[in-house]
N, CA and C atoms as an extended XYZ file, in Angstrom:
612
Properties=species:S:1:pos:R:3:atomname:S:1:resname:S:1:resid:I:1 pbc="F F F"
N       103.418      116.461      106.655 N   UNK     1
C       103.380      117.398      107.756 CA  UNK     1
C       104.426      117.137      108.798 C   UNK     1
N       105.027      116.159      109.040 N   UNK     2
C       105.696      115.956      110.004 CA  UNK     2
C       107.072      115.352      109.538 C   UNK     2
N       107.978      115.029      110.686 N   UNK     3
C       109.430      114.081      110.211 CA  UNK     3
C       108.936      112.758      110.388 C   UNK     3
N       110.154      111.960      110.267 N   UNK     4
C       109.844      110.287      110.222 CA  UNK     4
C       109.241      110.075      111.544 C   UNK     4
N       108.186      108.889      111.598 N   UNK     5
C       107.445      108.340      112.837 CA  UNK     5
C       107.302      107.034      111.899 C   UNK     5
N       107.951      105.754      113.018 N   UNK     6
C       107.835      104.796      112.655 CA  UNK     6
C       106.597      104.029      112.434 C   UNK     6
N       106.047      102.889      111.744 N   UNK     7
C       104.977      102.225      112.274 CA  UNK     7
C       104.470      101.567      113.813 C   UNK     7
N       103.940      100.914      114.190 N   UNK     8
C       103.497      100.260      115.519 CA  UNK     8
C       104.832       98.770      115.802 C   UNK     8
N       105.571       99.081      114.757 N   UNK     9
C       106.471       97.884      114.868 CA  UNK     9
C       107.732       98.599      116.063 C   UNK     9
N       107.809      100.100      115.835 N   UNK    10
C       108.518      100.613      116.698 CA  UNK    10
C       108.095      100.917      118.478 C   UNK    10
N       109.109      101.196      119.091 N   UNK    11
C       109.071      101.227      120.429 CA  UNK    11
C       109.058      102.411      121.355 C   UNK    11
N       108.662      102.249      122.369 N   UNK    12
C       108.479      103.921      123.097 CA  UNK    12
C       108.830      103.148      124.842 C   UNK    12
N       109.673      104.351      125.370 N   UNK    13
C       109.790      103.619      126.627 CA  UNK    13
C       108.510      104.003      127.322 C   UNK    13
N       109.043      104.222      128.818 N   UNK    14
C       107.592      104.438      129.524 CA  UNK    14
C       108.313      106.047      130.026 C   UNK    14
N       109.130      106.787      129.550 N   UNK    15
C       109.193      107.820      129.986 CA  UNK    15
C       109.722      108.526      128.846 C   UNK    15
N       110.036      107.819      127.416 N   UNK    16
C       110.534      109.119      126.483 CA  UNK    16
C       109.975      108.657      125.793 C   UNK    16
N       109.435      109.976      124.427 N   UNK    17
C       109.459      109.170      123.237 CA  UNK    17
C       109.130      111.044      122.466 C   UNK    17
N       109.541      110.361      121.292 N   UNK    18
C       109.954      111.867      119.641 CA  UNK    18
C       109.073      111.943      119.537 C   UNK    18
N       108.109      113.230      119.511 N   UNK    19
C       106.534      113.469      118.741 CA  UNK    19
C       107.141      113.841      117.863 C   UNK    19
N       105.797      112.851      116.670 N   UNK    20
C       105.846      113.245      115.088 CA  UNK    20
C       104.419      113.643      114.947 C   UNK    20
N       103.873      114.409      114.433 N   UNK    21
C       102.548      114.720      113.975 CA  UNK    21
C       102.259      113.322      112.416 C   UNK    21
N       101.258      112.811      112.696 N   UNK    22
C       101.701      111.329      111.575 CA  UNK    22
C        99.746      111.833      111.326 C   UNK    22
N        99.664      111.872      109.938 N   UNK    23
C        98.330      111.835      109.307 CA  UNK    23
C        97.606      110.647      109.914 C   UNK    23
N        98.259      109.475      110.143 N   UNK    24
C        97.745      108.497      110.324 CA  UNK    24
C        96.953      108.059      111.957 C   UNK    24
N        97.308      109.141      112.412 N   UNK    25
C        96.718      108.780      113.893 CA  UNK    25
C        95.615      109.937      114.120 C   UNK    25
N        94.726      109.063      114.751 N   UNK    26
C        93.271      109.694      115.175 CA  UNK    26
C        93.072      111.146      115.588 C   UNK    26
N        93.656      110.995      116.295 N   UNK    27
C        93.368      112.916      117.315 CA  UNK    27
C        94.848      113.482      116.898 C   UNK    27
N        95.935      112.829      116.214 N   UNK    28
C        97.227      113.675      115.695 CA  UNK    28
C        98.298      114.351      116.889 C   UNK    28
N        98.284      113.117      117.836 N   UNK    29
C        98.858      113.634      118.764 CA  UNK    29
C       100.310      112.359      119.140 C   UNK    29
N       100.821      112.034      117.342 N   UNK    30
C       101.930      111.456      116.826 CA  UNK    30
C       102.206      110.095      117.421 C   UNK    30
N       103.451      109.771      117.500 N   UNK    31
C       104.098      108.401      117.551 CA  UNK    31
C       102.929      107.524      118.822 C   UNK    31
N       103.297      108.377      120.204 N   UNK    32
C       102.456      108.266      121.122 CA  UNK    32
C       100.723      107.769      121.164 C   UNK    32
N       100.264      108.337      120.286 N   UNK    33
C        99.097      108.158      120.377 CA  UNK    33
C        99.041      106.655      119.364 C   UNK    33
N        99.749      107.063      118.090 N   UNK    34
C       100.199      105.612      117.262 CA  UNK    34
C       100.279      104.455      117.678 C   UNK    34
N       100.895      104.279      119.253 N   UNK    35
C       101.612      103.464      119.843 CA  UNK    35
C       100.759      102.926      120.990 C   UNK    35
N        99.838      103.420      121.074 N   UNK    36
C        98.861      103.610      122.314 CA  UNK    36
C        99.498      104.031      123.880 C   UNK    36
N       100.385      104.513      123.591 N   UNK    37
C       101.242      104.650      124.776 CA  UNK    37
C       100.852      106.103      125.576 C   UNK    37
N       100.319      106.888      125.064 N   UNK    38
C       100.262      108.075      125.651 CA  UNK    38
C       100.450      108.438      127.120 C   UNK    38
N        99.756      107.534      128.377 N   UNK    39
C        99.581      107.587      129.466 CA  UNK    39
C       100.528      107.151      130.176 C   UNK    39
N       102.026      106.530      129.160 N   UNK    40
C       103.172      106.302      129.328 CA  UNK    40
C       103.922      106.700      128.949 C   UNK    40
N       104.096      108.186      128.490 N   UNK    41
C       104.974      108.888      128.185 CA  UNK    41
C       105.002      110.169      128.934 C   UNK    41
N       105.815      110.315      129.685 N   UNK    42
C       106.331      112.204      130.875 CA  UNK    42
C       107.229      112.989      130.191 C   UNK    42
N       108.192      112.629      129.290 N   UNK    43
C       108.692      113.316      128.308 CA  UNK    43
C       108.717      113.396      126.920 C   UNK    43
N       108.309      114.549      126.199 N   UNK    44
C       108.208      114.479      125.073 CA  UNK    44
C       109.005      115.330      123.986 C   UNK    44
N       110.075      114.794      123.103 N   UNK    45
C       111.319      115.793      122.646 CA  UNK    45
C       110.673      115.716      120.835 C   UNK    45
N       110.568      117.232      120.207 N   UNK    46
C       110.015      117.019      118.832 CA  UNK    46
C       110.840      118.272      118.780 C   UNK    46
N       110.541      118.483      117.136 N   UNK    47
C       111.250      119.355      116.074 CA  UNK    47
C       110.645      120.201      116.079 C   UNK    47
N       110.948      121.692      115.351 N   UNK    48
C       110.357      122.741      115.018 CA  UNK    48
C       110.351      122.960      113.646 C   UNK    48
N       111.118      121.731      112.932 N   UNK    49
C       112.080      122.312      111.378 CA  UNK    49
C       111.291      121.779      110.539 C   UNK    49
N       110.552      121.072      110.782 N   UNK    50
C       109.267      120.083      110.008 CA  UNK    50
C       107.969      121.049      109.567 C   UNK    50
N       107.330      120.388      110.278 N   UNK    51
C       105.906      120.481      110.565 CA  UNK    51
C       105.141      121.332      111.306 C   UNK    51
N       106.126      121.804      112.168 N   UNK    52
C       105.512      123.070      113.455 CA  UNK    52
C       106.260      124.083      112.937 C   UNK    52
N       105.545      124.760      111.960 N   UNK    53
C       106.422      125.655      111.321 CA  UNK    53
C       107.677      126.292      110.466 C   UNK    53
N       107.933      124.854      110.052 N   UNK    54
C       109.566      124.391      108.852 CA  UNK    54
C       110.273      125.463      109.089 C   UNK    54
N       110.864      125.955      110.173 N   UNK    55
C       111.834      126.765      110.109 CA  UNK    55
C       113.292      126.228      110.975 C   UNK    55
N       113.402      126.274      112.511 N   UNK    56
C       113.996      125.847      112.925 CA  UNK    56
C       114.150      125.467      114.464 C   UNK    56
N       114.934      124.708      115.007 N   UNK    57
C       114.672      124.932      116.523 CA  UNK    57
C       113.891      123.435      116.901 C   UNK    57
N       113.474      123.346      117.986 N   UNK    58
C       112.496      122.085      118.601 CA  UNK    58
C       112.341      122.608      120.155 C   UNK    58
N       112.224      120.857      121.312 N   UNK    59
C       111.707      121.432      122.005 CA  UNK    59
C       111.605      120.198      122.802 C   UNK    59
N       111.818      120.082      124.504 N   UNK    60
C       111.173      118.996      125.413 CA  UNK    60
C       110.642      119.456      126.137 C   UNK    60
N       108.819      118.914      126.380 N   UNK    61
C       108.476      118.748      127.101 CA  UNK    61
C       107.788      118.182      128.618 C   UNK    61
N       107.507      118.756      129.693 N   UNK    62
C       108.095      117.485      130.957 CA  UNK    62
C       107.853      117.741      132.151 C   UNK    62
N       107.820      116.885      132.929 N   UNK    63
C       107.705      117.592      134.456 CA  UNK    63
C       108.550      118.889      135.064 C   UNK    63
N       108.879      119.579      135.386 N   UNK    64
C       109.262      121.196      135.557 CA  UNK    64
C       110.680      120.336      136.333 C   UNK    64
N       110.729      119.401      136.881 N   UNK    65
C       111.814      119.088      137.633 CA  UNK    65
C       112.997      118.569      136.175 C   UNK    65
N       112.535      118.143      135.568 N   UNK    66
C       113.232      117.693      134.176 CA  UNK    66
C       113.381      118.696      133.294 C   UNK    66
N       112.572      119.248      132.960 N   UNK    67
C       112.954      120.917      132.463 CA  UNK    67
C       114.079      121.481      133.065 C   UNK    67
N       113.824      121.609      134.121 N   UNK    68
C       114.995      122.445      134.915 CA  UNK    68
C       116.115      121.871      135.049 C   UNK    68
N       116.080      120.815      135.440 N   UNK    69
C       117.817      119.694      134.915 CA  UNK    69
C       118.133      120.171      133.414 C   UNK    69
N       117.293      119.796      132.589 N   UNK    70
C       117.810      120.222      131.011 CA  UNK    70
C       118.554      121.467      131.029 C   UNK    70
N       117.713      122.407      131.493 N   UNK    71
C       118.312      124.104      131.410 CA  UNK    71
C       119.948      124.285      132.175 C   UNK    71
N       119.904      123.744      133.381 N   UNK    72
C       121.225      123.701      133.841 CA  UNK    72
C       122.092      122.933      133.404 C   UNK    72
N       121.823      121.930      133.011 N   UNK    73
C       122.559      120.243      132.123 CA  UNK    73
C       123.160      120.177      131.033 C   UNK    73
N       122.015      120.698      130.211 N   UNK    74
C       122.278      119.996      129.104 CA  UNK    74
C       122.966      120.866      127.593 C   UNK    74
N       124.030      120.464      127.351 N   UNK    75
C       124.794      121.072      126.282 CA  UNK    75
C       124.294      121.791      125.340 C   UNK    75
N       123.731      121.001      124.400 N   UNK    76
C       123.114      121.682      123.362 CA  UNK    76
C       121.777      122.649      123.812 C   UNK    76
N       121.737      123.112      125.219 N   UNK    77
C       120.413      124.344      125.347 CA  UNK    77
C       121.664      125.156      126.040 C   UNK    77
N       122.417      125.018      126.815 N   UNK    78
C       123.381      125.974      127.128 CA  UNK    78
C       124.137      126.382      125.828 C   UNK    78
N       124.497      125.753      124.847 N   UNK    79
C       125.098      126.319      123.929 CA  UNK    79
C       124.273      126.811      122.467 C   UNK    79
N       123.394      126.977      122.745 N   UNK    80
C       122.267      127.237      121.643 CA  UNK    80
C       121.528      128.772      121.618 C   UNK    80
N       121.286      129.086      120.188 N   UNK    81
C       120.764      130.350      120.373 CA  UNK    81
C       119.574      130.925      120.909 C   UNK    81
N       119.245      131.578      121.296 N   UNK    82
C       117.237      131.841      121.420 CA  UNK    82
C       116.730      131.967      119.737 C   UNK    82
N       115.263      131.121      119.736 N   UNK    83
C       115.290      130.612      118.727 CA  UNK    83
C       114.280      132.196      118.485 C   UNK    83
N       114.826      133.023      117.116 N   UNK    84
C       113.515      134.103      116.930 CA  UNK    84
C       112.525      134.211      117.321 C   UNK    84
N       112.031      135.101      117.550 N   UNK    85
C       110.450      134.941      117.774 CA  UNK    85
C       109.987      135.033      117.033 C   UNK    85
N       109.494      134.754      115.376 N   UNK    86
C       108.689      134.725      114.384 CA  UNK    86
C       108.478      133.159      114.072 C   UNK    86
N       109.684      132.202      114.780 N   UNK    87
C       109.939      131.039      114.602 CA  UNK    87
C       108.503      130.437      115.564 C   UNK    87
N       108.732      131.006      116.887 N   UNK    88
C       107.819      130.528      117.770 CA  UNK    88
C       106.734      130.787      117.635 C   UNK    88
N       106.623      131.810      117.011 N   UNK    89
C       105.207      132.594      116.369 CA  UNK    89
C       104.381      131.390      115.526 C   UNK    89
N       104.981      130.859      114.162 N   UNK    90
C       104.829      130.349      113.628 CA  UNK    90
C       104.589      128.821      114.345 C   UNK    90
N       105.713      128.181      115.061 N   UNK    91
C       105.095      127.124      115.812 CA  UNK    91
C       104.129      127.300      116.721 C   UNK    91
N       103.829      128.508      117.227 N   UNK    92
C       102.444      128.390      118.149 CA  UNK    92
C       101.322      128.628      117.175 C   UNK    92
N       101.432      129.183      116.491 N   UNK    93
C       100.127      129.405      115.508 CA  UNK    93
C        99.728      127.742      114.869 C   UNK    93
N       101.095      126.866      114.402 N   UNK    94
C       100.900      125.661      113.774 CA  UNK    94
C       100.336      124.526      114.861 C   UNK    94
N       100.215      125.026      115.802 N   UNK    95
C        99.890      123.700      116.925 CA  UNK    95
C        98.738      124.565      117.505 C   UNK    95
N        98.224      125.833      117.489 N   UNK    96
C        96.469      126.213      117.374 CA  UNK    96
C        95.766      125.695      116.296 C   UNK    96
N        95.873      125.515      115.405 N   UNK    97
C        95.609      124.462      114.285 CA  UNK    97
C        95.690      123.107      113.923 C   UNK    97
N        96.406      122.850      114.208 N   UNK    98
C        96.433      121.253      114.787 CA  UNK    98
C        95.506      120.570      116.204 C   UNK    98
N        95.206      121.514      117.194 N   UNK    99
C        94.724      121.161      118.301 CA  UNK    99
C        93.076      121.573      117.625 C   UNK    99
N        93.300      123.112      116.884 N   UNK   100
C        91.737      123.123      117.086 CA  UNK   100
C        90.734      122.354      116.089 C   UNK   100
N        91.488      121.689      115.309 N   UNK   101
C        90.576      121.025      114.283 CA  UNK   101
C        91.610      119.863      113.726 C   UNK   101
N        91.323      118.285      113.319 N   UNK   102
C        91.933      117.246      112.609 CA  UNK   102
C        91.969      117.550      111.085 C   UNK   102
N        91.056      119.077      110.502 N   UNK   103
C        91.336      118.864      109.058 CA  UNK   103
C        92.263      119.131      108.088 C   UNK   103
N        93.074      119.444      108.598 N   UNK   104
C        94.460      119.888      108.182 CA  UNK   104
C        95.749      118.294      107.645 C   UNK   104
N        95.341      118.016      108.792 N   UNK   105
C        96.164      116.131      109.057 CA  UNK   105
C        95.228      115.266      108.071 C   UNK   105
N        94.151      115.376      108.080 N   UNK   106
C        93.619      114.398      107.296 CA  UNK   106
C        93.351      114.901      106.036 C   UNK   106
N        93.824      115.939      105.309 N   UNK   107
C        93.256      116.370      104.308 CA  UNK   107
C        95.166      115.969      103.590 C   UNK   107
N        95.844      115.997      104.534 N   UNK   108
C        97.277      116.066      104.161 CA  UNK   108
C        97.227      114.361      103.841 C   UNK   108
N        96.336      113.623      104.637 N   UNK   109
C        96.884      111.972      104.551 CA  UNK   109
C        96.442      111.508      103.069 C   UNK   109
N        95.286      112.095      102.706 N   UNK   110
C        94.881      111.978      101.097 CA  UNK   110
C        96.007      112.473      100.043 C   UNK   110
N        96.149      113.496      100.283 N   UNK   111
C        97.298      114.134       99.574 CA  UNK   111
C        98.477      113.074       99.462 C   UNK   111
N        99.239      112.771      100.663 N   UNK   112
C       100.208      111.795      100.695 CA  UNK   112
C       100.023      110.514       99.740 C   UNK   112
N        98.657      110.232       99.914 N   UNK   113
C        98.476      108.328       99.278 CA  UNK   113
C        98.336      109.093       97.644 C   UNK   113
N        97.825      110.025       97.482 N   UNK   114
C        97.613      110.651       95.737 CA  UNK   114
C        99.114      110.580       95.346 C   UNK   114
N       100.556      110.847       96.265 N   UNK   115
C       101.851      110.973       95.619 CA  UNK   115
C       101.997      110.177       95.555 C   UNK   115
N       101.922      108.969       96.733 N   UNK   116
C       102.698      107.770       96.605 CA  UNK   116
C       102.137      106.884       95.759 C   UNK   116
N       100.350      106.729       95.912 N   UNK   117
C       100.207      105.802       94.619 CA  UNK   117
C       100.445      105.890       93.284 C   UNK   117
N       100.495      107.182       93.148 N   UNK   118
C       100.468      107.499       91.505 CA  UNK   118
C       102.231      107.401       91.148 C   UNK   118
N       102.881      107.394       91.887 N   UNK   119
C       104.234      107.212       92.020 CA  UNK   119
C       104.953      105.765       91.860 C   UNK   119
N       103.728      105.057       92.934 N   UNK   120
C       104.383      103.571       93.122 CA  UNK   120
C       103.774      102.851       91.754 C   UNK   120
N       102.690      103.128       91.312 N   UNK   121
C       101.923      102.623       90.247 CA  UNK   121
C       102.853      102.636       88.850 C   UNK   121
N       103.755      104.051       88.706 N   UNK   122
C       104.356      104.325       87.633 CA  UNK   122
C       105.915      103.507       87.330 C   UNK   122
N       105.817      102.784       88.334 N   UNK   123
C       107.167      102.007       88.685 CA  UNK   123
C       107.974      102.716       89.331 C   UNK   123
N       108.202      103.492       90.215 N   UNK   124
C       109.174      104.383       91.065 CA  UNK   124
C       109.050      103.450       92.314 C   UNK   124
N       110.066      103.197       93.625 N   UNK   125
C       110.245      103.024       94.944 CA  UNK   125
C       110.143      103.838       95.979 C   UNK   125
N       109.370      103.884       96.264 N   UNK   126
C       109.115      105.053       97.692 CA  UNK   126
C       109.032      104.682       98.582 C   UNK   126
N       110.102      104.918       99.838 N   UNK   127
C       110.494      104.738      100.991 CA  UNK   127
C       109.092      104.992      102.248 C   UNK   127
N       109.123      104.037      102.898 N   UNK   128
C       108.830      104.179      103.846 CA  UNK   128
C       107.043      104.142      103.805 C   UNK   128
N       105.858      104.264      104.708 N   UNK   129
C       104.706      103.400      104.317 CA  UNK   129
C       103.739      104.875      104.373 C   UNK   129
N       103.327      105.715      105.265 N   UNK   130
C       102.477      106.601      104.786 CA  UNK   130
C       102.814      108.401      105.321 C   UNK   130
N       103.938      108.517      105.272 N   UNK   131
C       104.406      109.458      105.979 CA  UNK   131
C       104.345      110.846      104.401 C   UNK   131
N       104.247      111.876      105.035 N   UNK   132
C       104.256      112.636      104.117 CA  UNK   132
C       106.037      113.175      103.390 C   UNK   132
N       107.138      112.987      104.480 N   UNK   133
C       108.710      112.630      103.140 CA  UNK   133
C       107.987      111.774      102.505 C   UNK   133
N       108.778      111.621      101.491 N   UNK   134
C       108.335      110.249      100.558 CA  UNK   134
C       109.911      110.325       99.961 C   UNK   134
N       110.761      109.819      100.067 N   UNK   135
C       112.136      109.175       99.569 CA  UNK   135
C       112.152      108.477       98.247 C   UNK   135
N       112.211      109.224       97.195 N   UNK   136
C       112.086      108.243       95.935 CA  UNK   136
C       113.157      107.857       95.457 C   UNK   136
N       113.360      106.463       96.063 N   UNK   137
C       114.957      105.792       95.962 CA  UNK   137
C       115.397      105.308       94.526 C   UNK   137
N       116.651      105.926       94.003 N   UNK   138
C       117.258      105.575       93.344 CA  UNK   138
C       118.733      104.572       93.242 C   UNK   138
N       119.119      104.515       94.608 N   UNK   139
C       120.477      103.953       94.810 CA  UNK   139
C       122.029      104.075       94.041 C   UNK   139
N       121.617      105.149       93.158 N   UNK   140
C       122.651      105.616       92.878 CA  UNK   140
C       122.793      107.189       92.732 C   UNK   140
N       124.192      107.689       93.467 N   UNK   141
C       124.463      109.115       94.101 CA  UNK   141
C       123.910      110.046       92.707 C   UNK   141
N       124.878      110.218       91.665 N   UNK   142
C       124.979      110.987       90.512 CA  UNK   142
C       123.645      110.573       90.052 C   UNK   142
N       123.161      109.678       89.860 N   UNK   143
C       121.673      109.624       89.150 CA  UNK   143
C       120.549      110.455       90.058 C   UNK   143
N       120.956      110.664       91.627 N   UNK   144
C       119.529      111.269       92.344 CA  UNK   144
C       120.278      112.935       91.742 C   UNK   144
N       121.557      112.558       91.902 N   UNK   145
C       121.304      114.156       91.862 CA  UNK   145
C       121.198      114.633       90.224 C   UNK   145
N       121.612      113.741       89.320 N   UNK   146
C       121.183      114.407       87.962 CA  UNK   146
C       119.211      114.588       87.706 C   UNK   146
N       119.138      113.625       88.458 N   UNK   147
C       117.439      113.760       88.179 CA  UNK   147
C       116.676      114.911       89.168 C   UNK   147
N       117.265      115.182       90.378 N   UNK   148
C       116.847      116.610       90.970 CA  UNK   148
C       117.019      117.860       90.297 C   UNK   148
N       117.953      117.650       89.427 N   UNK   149
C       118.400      118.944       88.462 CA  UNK   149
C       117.876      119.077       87.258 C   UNK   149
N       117.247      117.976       86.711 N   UNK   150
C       116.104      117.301       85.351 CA  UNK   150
C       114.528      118.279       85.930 C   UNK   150
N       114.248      118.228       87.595 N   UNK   151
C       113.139      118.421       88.592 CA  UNK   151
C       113.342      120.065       88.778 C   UNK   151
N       114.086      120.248       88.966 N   UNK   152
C       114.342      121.447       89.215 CA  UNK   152
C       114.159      122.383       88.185 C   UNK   152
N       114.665      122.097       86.647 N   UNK   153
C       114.597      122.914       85.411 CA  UNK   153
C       113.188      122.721       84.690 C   UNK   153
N       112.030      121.716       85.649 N   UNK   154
C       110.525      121.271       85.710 CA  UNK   154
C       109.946      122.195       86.475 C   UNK   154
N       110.603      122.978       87.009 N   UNK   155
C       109.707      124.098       88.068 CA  UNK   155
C       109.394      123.123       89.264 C   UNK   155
N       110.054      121.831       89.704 N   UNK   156
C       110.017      120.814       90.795 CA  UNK   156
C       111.232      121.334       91.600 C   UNK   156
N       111.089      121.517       93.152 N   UNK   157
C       111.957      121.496       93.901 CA  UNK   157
C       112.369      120.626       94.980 C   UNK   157
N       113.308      119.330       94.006 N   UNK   158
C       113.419      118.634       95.333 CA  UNK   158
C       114.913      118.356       95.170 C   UNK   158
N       115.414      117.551       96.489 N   UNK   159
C       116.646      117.411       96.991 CA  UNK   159
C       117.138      115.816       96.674 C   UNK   159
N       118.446      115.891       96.045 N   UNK   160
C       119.333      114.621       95.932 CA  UNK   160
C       120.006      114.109       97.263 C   UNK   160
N       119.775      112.996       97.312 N   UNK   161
C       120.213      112.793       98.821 CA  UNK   161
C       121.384      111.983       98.571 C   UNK   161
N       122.533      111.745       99.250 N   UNK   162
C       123.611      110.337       98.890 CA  UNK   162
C       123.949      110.396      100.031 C   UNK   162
N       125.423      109.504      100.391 N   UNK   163
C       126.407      109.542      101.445 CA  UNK   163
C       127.070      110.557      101.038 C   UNK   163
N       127.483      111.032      102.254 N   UNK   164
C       126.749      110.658      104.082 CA  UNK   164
C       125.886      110.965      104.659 C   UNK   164
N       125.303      111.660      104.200 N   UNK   165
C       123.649      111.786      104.624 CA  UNK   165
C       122.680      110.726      104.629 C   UNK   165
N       123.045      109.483      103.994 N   UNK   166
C       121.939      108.203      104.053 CA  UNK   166
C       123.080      107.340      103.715 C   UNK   166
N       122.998      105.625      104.054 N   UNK   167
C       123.743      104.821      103.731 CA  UNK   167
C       124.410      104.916      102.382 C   UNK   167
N       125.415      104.287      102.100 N   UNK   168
C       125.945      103.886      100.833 CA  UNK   168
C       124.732      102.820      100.044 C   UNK   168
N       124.303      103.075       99.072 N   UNK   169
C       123.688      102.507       98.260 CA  UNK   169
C       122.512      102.816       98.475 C   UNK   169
N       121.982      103.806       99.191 N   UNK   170
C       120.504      104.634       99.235 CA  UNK   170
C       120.189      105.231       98.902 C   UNK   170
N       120.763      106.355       97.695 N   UNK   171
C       120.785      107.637       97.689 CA  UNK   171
C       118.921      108.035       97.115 C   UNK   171
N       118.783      108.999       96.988 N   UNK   172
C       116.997      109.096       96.743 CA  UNK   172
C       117.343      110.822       96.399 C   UNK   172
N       115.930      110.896       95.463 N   UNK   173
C       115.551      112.134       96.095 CA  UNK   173
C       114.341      112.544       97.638 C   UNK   173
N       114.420      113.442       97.879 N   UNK   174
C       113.385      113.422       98.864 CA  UNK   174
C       112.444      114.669       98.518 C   UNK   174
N       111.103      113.704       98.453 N   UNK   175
C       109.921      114.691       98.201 CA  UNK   175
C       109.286      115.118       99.602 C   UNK   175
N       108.823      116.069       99.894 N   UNK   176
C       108.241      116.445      101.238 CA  UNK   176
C       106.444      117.365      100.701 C   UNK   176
N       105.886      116.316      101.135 N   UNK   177
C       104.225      116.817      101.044 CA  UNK   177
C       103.855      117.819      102.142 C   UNK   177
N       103.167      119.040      101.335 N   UNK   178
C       102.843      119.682      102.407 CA  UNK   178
C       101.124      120.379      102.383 C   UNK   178
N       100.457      120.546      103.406 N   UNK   179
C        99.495      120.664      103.608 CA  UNK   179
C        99.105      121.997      102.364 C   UNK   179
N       100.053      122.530      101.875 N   UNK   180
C        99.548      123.879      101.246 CA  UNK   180
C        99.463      123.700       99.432 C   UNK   180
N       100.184      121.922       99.509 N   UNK   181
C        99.943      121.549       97.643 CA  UNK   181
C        98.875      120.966       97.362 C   UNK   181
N        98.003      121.438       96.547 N   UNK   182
C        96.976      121.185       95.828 CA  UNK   182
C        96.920      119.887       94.800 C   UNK   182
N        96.326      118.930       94.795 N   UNK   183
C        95.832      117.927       94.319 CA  UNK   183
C        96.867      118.170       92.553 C   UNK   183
N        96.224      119.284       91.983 N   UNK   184
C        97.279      119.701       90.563 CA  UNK   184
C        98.635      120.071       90.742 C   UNK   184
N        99.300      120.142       91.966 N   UNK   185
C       100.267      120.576       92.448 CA  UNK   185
C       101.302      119.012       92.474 C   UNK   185
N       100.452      117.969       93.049 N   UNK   186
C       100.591      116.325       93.384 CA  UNK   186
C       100.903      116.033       91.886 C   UNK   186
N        99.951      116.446       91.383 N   UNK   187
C        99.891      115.595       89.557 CA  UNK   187
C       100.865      116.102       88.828 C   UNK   187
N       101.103      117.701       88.749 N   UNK   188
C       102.181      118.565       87.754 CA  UNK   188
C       103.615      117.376       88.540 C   UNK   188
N       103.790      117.574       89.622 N   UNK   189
C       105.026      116.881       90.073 CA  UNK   189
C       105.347      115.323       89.755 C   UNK   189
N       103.934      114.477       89.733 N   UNK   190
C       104.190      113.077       89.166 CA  UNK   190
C       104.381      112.816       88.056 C   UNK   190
N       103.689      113.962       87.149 N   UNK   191
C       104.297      114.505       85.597 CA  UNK   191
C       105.217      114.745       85.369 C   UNK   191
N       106.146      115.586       86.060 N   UNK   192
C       107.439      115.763       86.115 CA  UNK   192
C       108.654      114.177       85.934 C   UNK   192
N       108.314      113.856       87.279 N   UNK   193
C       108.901      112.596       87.145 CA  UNK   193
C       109.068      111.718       86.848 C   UNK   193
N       107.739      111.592       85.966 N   UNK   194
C       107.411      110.254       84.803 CA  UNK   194
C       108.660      110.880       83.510 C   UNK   194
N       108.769      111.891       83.375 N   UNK   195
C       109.420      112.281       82.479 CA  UNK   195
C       111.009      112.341       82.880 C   UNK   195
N       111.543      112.852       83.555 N   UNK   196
C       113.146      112.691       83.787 CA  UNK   196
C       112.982      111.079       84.404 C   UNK   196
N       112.012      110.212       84.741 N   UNK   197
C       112.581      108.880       85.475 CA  UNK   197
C       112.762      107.991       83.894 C   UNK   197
N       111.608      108.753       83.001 N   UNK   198
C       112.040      108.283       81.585 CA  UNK   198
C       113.319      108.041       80.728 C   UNK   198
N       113.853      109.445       81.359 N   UNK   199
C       114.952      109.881       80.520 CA  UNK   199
C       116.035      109.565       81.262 C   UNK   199
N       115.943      108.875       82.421 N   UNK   200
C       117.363      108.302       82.693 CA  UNK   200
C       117.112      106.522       82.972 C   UNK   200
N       115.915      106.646       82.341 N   UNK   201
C       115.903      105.109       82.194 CA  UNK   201
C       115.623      104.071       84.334 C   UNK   201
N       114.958      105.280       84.459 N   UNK   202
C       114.685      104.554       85.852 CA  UNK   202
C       113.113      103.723       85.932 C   UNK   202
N       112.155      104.129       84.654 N   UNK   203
C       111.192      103.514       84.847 CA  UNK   203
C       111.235      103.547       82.884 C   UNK   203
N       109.991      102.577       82.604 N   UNK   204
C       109.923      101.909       81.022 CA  UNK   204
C       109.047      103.547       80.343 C   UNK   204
């Protein structure tokens, strides 16, 4: 459901910090609440391209005196488009749902551990600890992307990642879990990949 949010190993000042919507936190009110910091955070800067509606755009929110510096200030809102209104539509509808009920986030955090275990179990590497990306690292460029194209002709749609988009020697595909795939949806896809990770010799 959301972009990257670190574990509790990461840091938040006492006046900024990135909301991520993270399955893993109680009331789903991201990094912040993760962090126990909430009552120490006045600004809050998140995405729109994720989780609040995967389309595009984001957003800070803040004391009206900081708002209003941004609007006169700051580059990228002076030089930026008005974001559609079907966009905002969609992010206000995705955060009435998120506020009015946790079952959405927690029905997604099951979902997540069904990819990654059945993934990590099969011998594959998956990045990062319970987030719904899941990065299934290969470390080499031409192999993520021959095996996204193995995924793809599987009725699987996912993305080869390399440099420069991620370090040299990271390359992955990236899987993204979403609240709307079904448990057989999780399995057809780990099926998938048992089979092209076969055939290029990434797992026995």
């Amino acid at each position: 459901m959301g972009s990257g949010c670190a574990k509790p190993t990461s840091t938040a000042t006492n006046t900024w910090t990135s909301l991520t919507w993270r399955p893993s936190c109680r009331k789903l009110r991201g990094t912040d609440e993760l962090l126990g910091v909430m009552d120490r955070v006045h600004i809050v800067n998140s995405t729109l391209g994720k989780a609040l509606g995967g389309a595009a755009g984001g957003y800070t929110a803040g004391p009206k005196a900081v708002v209003d510096l941004l609007r006169q200030r700051s580059r990228p809102y002076l030089f930026s488009n008005t974001l559609p209104p079907p966009v905002v539509g969609c992010a206000s509808k995705a955060l009435d749902l998120l506020m009015d009920s946790n079952d959405i986030a927690h029905t997604m955090a099951s979902k997540v551990k069904r990819f990654r275990s059945q993934m990590t179990a099969a011998g594959f590497s998956i990045g990062g600890m319970d987030h719904p990306i899941c990065p299934v690292m290969l470390g080499d460029a031409r192999l993520a992307s021959a095996m996204a194209e193995d995924m793809l002709q599987r009725g699987i749609y996912v993305i080869g990642f390399s440099f420069p988009v991620v370090p040299k020697g990271k390359a992955r595909i990236r899987v993204q879990i979403s609240a709307s795939h079904s448990d057989q949806d999780i399995n057809r896809c780990v099926r998938a990949f048992l089979e092209v990770g076969r055939k290029h010799g990434v797992i026995p």
